[in-house]
Backbone as CSV, one residue per row, in Angstrom:
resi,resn,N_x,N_y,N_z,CA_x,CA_y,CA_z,C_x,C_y,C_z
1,UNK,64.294,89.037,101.005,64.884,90.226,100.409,63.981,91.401,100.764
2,UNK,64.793,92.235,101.119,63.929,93.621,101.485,63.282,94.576,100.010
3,UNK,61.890,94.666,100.768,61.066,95.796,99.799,62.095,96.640,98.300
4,UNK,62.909,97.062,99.318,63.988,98.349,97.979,64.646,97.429,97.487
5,UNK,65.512,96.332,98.143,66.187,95.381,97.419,65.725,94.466,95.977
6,UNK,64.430,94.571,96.520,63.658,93.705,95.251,63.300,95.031,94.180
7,UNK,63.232,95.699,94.470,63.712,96.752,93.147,64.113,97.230,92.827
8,UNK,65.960,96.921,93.478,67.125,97.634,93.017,67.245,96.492,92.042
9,UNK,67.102,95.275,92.411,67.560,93.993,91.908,66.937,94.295,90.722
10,UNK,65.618,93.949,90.656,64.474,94.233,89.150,65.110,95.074,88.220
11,UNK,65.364,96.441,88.908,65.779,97.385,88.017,67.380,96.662,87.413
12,UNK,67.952,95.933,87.556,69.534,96.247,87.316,69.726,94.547,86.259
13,UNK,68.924,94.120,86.474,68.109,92.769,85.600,67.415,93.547,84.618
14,UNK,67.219,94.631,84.786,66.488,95.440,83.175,67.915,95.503,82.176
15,UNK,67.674,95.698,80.980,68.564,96.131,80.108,68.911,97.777,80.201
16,UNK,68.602,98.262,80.663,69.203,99.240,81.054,69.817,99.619,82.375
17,UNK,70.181,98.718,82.909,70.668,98.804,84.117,72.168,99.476,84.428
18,UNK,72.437,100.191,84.939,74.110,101.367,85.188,74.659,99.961,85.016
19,UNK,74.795,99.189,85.574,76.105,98.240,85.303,76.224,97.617,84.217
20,UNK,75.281,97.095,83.460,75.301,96.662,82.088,75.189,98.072,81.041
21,UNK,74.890,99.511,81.754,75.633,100.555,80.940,76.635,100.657,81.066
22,UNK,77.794,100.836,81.576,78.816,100.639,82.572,79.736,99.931,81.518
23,UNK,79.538,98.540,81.720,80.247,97.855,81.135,80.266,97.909,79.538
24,UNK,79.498,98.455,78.964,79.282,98.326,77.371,79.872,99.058,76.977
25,UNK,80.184,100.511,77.864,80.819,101.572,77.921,82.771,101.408,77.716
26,UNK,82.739,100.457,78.654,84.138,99.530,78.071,84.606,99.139,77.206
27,UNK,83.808,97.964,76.796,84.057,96.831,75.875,83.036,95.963,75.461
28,UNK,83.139,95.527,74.086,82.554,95.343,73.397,82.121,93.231,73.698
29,UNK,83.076,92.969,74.719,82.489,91.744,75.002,80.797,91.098,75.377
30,UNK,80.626,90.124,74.889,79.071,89.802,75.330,79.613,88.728,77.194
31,UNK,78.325,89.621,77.871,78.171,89.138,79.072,78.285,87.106,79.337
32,UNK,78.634,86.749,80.589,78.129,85.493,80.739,77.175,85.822,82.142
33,UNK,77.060,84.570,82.252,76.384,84.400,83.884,76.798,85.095,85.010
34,UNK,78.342,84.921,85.085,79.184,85.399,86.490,78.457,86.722,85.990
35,UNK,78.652,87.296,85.056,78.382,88.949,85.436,77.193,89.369,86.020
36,UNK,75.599,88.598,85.512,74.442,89.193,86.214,74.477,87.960,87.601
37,UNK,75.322,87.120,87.987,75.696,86.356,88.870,76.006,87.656,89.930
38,UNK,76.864,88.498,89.585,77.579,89.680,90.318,76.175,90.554,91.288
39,UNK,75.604,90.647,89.768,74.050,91.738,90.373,73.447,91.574,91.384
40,UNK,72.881,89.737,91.364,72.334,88.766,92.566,73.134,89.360,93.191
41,UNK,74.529,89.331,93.716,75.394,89.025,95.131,75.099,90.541,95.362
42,UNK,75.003,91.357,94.637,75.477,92.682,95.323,73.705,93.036,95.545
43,UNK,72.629,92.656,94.735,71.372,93.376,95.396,71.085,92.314,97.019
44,UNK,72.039,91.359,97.133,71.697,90.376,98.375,72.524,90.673,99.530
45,UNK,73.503,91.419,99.164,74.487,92.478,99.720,75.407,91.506,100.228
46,UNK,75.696,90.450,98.996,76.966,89.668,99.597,78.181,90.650,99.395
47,UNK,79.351,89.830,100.240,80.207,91.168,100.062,80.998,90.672,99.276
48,UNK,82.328,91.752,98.737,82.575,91.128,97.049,83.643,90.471,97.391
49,UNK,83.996,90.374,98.779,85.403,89.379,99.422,84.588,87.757,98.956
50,UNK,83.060,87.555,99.403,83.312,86.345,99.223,82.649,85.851,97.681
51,UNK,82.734,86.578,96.839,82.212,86.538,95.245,82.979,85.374,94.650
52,UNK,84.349,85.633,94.795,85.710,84.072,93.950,84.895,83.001,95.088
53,UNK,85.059,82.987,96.181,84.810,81.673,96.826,83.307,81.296,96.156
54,UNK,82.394,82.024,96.274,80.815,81.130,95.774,81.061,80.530,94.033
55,UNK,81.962,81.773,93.629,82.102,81.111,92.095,82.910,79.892,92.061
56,UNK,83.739,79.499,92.987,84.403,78.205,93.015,83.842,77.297,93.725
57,UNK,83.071,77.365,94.628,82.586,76.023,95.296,81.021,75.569,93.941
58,UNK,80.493,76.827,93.309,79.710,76.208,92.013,80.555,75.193,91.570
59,UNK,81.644,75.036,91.704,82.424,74.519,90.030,82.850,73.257,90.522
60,UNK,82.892,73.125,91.755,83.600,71.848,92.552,83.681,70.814,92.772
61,UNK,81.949,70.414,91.759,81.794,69.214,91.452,81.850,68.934,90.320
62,UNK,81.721,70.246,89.056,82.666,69.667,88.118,84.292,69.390,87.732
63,UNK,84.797,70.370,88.691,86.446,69.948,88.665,86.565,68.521,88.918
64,UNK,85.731,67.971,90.015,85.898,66.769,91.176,85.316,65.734,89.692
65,UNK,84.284,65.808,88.979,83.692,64.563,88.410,84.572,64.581,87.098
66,UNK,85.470,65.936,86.725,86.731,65.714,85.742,87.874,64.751,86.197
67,UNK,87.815,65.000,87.175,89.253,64.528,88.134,89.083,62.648,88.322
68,UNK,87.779,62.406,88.429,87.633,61.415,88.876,87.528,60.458,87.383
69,UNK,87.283,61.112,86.088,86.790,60.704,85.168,88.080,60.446,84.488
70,UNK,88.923,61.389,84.526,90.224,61.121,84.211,91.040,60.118,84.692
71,UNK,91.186,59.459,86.145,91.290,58.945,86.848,91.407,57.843,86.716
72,UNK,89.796,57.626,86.713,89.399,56.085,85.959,90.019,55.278,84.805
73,UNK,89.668,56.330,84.161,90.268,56.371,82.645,91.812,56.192,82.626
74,UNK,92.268,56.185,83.320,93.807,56.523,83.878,94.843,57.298,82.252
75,UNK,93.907,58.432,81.794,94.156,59.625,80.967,93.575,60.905,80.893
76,UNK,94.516,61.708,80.694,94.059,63.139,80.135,92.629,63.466,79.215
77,UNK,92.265,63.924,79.945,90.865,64.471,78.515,90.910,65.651,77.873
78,UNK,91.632,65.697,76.495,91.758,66.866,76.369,90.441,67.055,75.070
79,UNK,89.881,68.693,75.530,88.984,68.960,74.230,89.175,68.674,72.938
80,UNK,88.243,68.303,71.846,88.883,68.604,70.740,88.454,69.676,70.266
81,UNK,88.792,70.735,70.385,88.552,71.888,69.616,89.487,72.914,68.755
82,UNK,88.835,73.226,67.882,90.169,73.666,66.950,89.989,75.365,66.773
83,UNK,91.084,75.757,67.085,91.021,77.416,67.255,90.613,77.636,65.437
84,UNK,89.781,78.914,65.676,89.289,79.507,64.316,89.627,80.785,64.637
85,UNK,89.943,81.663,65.255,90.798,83.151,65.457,91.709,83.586,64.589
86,UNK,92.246,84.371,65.039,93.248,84.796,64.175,94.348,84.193,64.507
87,UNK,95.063,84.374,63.273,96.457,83.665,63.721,97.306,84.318,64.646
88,UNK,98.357,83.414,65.444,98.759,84.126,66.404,99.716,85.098,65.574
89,UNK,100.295,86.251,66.488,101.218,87.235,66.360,102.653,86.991,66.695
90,UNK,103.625,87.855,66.429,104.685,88.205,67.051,104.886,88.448,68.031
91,UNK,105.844,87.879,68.869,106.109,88.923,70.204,107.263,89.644,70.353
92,UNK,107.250,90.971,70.772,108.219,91.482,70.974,108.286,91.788,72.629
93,UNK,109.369,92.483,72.694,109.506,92.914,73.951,109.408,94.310,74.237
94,UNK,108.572,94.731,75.139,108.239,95.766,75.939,108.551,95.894,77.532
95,UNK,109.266,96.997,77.181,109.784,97.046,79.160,110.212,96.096,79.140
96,UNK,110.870,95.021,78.876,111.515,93.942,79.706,110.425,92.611,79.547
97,UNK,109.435,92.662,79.253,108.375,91.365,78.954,107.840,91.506,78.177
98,UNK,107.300,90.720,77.419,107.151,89.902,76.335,105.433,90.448,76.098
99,UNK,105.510,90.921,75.174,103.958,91.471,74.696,103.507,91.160,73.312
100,UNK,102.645,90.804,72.727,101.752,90.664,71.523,102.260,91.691,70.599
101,UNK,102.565,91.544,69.835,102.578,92.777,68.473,101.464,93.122,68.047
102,UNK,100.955,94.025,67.288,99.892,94.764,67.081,100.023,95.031,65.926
């Protein structure tokens, strides 16, 4: 990694970094990985065409050791997890499709 690169990178891995200002500026969601995942690719100057492909070949051996596990098993694995959110809403229609009530 080049000299400036290693301290564009440093800097944007700080908590004050424009893109994690940026985004807070949005919305109120908390970050995961993919997002300072993003920072890496762009201070390494990957380009953002191939950003979906690196995030999917990460995942490829867990799709593959689901697939195979299921397989075996010759069943579905489904989570058990139980939604705690809010309850769902109404839908009405907007324009012609189907939207959340508010």
């Amino acid at each position: 990694m080049h000299a400036g690169h290693a301290a564009r990178f440093l800097h944007l891995l700080d908590g004050h970094a424009p893109a994690d200002d940026a985004r807070a500026a949005r919305t109120t969601f908390p970050v995961n990985v993919d997002f300072f995942s993003a920072v890496v690719y762009d201070a390494l100057e990957v380009p953002p065409d191939f950003c979906t492909s690196i995030f999917a070949v990460g995942r490829v051996a867990g799709w593959v050791a689901h697939v195979l596990e299921q397989f075996a098993d010759s069943r579905l694995i489904r989570p058990r997890a139980e939604w705690i959110g809010a309850a769902p809403r109404a839908l009405s229609t907007v324009g012609g499709a189907l939207s959340a009530g508010r």
